[in-house]
C-alpha positions in Angstrom: -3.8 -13.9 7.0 -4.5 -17.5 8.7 -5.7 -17.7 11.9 -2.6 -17.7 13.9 -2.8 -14.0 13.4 -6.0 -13.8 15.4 -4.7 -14.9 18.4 -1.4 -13.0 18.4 -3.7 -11.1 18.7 -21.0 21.0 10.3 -22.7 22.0 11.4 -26.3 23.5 12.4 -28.5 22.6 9.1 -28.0 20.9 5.5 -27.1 24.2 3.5 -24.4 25.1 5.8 -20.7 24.6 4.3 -18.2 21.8 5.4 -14.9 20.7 4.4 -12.6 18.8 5.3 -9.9 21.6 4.2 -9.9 25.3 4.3 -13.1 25.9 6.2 -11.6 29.1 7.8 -11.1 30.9 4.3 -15.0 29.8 3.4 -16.0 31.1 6.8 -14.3 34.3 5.6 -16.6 33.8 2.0 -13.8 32.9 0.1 -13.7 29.5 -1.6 -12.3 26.5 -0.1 -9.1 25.5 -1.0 -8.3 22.0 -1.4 -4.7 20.7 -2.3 -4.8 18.9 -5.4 -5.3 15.0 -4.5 -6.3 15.8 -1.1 -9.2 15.1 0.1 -12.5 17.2 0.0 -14.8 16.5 2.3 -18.4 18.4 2.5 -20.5 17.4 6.0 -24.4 17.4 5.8 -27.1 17.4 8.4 -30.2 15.4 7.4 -33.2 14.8 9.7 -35.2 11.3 8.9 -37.1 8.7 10.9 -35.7 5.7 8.1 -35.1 2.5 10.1 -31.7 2.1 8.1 -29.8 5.0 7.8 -27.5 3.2 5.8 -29.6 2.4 2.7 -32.8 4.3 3.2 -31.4 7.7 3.0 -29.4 7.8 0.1 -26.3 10.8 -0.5 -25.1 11.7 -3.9 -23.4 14.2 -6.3 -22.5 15.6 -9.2 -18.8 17.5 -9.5 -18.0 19.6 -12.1 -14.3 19.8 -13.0 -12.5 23.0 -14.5 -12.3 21.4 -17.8 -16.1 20.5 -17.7 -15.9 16.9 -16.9 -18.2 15.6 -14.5 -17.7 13.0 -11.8 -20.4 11.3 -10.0 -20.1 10.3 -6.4 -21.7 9.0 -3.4 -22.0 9.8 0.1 -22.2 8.1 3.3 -23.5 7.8 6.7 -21.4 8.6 9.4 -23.7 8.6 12.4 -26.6 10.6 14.5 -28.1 13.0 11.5 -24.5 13.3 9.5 -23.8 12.2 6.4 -20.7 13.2 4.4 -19.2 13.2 0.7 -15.7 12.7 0.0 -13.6 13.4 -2.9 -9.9 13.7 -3.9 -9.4 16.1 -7.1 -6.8 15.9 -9.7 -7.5 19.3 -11.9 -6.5 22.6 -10.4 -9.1 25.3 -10.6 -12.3 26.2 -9.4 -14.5 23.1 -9.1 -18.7 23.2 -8.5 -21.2 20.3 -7.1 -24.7 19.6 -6.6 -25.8 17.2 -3.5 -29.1 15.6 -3.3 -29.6 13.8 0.1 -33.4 12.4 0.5 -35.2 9.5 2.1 -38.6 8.0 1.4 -40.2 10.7 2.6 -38.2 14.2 1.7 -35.0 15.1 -0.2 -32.5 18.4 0.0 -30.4 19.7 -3.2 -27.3 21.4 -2.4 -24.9 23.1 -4.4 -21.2 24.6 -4.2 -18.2 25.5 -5.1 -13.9 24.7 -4.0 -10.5 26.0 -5.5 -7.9 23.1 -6.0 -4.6 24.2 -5.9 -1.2 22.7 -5.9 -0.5 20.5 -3.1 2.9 18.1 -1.8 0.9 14.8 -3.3 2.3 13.7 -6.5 -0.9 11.9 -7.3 -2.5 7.9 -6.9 -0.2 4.7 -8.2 -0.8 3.6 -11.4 1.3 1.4 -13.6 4.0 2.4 -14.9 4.3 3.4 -18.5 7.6 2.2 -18.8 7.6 -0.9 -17.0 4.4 -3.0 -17.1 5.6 -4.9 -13.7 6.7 -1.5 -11.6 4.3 1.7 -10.4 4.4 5.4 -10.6 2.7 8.0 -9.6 0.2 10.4 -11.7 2.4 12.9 -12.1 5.2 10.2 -13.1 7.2 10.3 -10.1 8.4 6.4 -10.2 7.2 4.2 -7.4 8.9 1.6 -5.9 6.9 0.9 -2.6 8.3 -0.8 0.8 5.2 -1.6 2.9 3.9 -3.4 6.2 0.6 -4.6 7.9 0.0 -4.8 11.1 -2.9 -6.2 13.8 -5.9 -3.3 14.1 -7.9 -5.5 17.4 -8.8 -4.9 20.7 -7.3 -8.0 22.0 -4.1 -5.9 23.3 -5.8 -2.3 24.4 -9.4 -1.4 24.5 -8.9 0.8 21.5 -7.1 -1.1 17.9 -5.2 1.9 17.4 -3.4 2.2 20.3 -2.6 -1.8 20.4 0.1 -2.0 17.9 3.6 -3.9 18.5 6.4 -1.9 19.0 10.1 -2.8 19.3 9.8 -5.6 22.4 12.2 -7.9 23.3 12.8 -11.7 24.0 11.8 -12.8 27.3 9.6 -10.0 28.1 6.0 -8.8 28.3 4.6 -7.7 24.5 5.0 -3.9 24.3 2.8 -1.6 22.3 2.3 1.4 20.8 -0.6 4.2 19.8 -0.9 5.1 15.8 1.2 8.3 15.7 4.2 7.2 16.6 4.0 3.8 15.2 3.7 5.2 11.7 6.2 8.3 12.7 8.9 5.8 12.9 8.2 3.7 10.2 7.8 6.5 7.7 11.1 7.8 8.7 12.9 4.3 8.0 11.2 4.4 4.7 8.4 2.5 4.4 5.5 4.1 2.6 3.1 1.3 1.7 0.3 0.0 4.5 -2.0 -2.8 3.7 -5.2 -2.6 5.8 -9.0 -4.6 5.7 -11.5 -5.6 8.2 -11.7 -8.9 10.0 -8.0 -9.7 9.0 -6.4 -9.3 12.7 -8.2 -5.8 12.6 -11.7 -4.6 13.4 -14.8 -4.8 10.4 -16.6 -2.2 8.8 -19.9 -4.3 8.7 -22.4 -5.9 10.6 -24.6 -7.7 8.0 -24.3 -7.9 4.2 -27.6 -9.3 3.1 -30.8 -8.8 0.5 -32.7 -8.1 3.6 -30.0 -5.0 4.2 -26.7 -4.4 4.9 -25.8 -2.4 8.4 -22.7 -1.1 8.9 -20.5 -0.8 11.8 -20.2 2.9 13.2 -17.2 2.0 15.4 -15.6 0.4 12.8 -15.9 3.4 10.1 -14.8 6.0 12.1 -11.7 3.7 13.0 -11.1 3.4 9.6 -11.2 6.9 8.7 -8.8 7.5 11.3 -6.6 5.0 10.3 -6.7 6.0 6.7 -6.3 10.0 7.5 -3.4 9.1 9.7 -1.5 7.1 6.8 -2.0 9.7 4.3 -0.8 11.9 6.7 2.4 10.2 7.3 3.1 9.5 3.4 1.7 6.0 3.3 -0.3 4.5 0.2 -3.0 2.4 1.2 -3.9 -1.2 0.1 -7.0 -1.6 0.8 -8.8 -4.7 1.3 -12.3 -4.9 1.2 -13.1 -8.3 2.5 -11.2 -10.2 5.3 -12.3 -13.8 6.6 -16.3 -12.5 6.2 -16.9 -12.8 2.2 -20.5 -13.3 1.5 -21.5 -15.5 -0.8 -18.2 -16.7 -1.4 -19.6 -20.2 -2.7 -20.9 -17.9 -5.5 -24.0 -15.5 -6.3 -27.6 -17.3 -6.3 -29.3 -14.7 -7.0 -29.3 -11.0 -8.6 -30.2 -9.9 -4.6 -27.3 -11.3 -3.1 -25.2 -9.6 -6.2 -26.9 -6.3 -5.1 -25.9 -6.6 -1.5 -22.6 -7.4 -2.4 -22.4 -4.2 -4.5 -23.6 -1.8 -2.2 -20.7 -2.4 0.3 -18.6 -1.9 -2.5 -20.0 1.3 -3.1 -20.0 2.0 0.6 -16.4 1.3 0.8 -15.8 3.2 -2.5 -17.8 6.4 -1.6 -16.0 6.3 2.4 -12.5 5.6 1.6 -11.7 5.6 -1.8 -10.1 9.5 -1.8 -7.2 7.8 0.2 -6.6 4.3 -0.9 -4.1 3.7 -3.7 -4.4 -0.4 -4.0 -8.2 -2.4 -4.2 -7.6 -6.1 -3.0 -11.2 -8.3 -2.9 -10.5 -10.5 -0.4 -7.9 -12.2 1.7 -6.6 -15.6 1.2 -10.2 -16.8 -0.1 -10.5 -18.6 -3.2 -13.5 -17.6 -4.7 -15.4 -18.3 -7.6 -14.5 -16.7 -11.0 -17.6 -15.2 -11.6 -17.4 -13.5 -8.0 -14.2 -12.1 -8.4 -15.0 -10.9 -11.8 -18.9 -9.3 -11.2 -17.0 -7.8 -7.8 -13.7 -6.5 -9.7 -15.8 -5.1 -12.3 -18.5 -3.0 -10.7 -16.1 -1.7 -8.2 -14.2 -0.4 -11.4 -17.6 1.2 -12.4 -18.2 2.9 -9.0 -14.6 4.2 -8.5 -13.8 7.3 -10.0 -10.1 6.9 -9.2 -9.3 3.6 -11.1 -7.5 2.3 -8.1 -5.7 -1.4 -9.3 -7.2 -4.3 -8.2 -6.3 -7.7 -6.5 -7.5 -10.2 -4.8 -5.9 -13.1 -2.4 -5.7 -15.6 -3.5 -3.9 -14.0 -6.7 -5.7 -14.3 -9.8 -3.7 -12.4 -11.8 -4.9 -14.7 -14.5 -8.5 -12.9 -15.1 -8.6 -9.7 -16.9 -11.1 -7.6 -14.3 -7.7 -8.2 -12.1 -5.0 -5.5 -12.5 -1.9 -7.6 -10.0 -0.8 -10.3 -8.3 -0.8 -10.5 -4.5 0.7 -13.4 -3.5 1.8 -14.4 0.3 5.2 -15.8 1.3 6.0 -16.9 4.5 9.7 -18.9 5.1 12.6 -19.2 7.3 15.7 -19.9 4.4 18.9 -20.1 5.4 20.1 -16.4 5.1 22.9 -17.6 3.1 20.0 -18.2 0.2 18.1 -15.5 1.1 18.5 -13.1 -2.2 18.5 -16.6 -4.4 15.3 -17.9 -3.2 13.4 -14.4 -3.0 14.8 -13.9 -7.0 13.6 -17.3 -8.2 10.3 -16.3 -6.2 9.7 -13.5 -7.4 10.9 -14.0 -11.0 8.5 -16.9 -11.2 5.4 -15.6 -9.7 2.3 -15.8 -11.9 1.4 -12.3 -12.2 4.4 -11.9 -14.7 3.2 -14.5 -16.8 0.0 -12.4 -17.9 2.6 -8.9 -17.8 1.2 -7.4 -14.6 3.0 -6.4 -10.9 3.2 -8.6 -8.3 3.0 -7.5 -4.5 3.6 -10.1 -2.0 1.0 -8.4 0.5 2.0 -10.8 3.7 5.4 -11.8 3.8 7.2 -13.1 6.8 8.6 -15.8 8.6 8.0 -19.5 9.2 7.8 -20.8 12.7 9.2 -17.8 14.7 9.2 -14.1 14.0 12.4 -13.2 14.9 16.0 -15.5 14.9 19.5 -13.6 15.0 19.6 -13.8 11.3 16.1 -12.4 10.5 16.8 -9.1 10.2 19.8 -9.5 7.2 17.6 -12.2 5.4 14.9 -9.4 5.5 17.4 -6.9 3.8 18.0 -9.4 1.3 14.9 -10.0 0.6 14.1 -6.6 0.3 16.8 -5.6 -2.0 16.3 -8.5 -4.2 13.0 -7.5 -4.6 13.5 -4.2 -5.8 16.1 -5.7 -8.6 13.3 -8.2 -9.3 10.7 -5.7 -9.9 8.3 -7.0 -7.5 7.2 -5.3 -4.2 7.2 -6.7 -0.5 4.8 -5.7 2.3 5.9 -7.2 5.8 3.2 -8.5 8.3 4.5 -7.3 11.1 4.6 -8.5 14.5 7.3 -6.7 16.8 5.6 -6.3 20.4 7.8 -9.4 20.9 10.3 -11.9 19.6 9.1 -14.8 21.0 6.1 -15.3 18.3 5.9 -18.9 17.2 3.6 -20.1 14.5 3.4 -21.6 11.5 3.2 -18.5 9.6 5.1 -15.9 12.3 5.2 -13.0 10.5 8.0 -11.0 11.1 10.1 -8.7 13.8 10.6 -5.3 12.5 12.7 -3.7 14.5 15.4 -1.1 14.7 17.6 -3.1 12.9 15.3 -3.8 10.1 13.9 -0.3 9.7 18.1 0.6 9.4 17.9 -1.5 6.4 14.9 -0.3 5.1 15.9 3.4 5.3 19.0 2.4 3.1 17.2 0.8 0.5 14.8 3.7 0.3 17.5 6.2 -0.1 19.0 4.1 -2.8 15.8 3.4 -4.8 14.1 7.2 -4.3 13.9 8.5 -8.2 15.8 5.4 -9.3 15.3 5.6 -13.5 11.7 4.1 -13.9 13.2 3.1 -17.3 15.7 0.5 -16.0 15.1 -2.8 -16.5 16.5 -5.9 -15.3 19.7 -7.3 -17.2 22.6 -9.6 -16.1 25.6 -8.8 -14.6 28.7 -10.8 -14.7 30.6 -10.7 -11.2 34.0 -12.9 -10.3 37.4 -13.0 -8.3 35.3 -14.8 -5.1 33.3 -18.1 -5.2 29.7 -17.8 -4.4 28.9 -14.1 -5.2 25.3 -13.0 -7.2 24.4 -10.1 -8.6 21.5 -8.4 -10.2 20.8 -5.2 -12.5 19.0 -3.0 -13.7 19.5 -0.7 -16.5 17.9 2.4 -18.1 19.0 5.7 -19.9 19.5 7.3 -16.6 20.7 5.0 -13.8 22.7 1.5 -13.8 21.9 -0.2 -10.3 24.0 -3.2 -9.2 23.5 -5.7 -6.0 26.1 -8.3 -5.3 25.8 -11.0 -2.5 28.0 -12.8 -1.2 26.3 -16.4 -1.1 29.0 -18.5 0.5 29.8 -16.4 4.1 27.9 -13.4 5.8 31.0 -13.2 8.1 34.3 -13.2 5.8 35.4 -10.2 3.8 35.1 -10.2 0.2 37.9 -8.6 -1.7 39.6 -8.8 -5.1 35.6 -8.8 -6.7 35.2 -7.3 -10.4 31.9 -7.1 -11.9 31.3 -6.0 -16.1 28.4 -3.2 -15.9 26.9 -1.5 -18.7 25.8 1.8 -18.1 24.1 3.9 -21.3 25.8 7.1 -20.3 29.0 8.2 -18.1 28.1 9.4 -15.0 29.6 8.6 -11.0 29.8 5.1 -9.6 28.7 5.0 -5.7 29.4 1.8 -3.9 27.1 1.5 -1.0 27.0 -0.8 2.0 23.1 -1.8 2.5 23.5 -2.6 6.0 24.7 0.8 7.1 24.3 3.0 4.0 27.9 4.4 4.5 29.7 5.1 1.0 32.8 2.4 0.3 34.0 3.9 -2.8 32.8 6.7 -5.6 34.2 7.2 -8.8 33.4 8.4 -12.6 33.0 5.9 -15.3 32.2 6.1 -19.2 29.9 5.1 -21.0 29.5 1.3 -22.1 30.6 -2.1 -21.7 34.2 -2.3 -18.6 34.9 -4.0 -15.9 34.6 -2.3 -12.4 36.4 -3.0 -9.3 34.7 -4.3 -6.4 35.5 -2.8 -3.2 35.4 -5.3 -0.1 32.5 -6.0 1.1 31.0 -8.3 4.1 27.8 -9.6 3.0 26.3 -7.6 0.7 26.9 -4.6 -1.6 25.2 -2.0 -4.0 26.3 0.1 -7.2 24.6 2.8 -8.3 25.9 5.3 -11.3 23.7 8.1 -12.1 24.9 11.0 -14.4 26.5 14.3 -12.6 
């Protein structure tokens, strides 16, 4: 994020249970239950007169998993004399820990027990086994994320969770929004991806990062944690950066000190929000050194117990400790180009070239946020992207649409969130098998189109690249599907139905059915 985005701008004693679900059964002496990859969260009280309560008094733990495998974690410092562990579990069955919080001067072990059973959560992203430049989900539920960012500051309200843009207009005063309903309405158009990090438009999570000590912000924790629980809550996966503008020692490490401090946010960060992030990205838009990225990328690997995939901006998919591109894309194209440009993009970004995803993490405009053809190039876009294998998260800025800048961002508004809650109902459980082939499309000058197949699904998109106004009929496209199954044209900008019917099996030539713009085929089996 450049600057432009700137301005737009529990308990009575340790000993005592805490968690952050079923604390009514425990109170009742049964074991907590925690849904499996929710969060556990244990609270502790600790008395000590350390000057930094940060690094001087140090939280950690041992879990033991129902197979036997143990997991070491860390704690953290979450103000007054509280402290708290964290931990998302993947096994059902009983679990057991042991806690040792101590300072200089004193130290307390602790010991207990929780029962993990199912939950809704299918698990954290990881990459797919079928297609090295697509996600799924741990229990293999294919992923195919649509996500956003947004400003976290206090420039707008005195509180950067109740200052976000909401659906203004041209002409008028910027209109905002608390965090509730802003994520209500954009999980029910379909996004599900949100990528947050401190001092990028949005609050920090540190005061100082130095040899000397690193302090942390209080404020800016619990901000987070309520930012992060509030996602989760609302079915968004988090990207999670851990460095905005403020990288230290970005020229590069002089010494092992400077290395440590480094680290120890990392583990901070880890140990606070790592139960609920799904993405790592090191920085934004900071080209650092190799060696930083690399000695960063690979101790946070060591301290995570997720194996969360890492980024960092500016993408260097090109070094092994890095797991994916994130590249950032801000244009204004002619709409009429939209799905070509965003294919040749996409196709061509450097991630691919070393066989890892791409997510362009910032993507938006150029000059102005919103035009009266914004909202179809975003579709476009969007639905390109999918067909590309490549994943899209919008920066964006909706109070108003009267944002000018060089990089604007982007207006999501009612329209666009239509369009988005399309393309989510067409991509939900889409065959994580299918992969991208050519389709051969004619009867109109100027039309596109882009596949995918895969034993269970045959997806088609064709655009109409000579007029977004005329109607396109007397269209045939050859598709290919591997097994017979029904043939649903869909019209992306409304999600109505145009035309259903069964096909066979194999190589035939399929009837368009007119179209203004754009239009989808999907033939699943049934």
């Amino acid at each position: 994020m450049t600057p432009r985005a700137r301005k737009f701008l529990s308990l009575v004693a340790l000993g005592c249970a805490g968690v952050g679900v079923g604390a009514a059964l425990a109170a009742q002496g049964a074991l907590p239950r925690v849904p499996r990859y929710g969060v556990f969260e244990q609270t502790f009280r600790f008395s000590s007169h350390a000057t930094d309560p940060w690094e001087q008094v140090r939280l950690t733990a041992t879990l033991r998993a129902p197979d036997g495998r143990r997991v070491a974690i860390g704690g953290f410092y979450a103000g007054g004399t509280t402290w708290k562990l964290r931990f998302a579990p993947s096994q059902l069955g009983r679990w057991s820990w042991t806690a040792r919080i101590a300072d200089r001067a004193h130290g307390v072990t602790q010991r207990g027990s929780f029962q993990v059973v199912r939950g809704p959560s299918s698990g954290f992203v990881e990459r797919s086994p079928f297609d090295r430049f697509r996600w799924t989900f741990s229990n293999g539920r294919p992923y195919d994320p649509i996500g956003l960012q947004d400003c976290t500051v206090t420039v707008y309200t005195d509180n950067p969770l109740t200052g976000l843009g909401f659906d203004g207009g041209p002409g008028t005063p910027p209109r905002w929004t608390s965090l509730e309903p802003y994520l209500a309405t954009f999980a029910a158009a379909g996004f599900d991806l949100f990528r947050w990090g401190p001092d990028n438009c949005s609050f920090g999570l540190f005061d100082r990062i130095d040899p000397s000590g690193n302090v942390y912000s209080l404020q800016g924790g619990t901000y987070a944690d309520q930012l992060a629980t509030a996602l989760r809550r609302h079915g968004f996966r988090i990207e999670f950066v851990l460095f905005g503008s403020r990288v230290p020692f970005a020229s590069g490490f002089q010494d092992a000190a400077q290395l440590a401090a480094v680290e120890r946010y990392v583990r901070y960060v880890v140990d606070r929000f790592g139960a609920y992030v799904d993405f790592w990205e090191l920085t934004n838009e900071v080209r650092e050194p190799t060696a930083w990225i690399t000695s960063v990328a690979r101790y946070l690997r060591s301290v995570d117990p997720y194996h969360h995939p890492i980024g960092t901006s500016w993408s260097r998919p090109d070094l092994p400790a890095v797991d994916f591109g994130s590249d950032h894309w801000y244009q204004t194209e002619p709409d009429l180009d939209a799905d070509a440009i965003a294919w040749q993009r996409l196709r061509n970004e450097p991630a691919r070239r070393y066989g890892k995803p791409t997510l362009v993490d910032e993507q938006g405009n150029a000059g102005h946020n919103w035009d009266p053809t914004s909202g179809v190039r975003m579709r476009l876009r969007t639905w390109t992207a999918f067909f590309a294998e490549a994943t899209i998260v919008f920066w964006n800025t909706s109070a108003t649409k009267d944002y000018l800048a060089e990089a604007a961002n982007i207006y999501l508004g009612p329209e666009e969130r239509g369009y988005i809650r399309v393309l989510s109902r067409y991509t939900s459980g889409f065959d994580p098998k299918a992969r991208v082939v050519t389709a051969s499309v004619s009867g109109a000058t100027g039309l596109r189109a882009y596949a995918l197949r895969g034993p269970a699904a045959y997806g088609l998109y064709v655009v109409d690249g000579a007029s977004h106004s005329a109607q396109v009929s007397g269209a045939r496209v050859v598709v290919d599907p591997a097994h017979s199954g029904r043939a649903t044209w869909t019209d992306p900008a409304t999600g109505r139905a145009l035309f259903s019917v069964r096909v066979p099996a194999g190589r035939q030539t399929l009837r368009v059915p007119r179209f203004t713009t754009d239009v989808a085929l999907k033939i699943v089996g049934g």
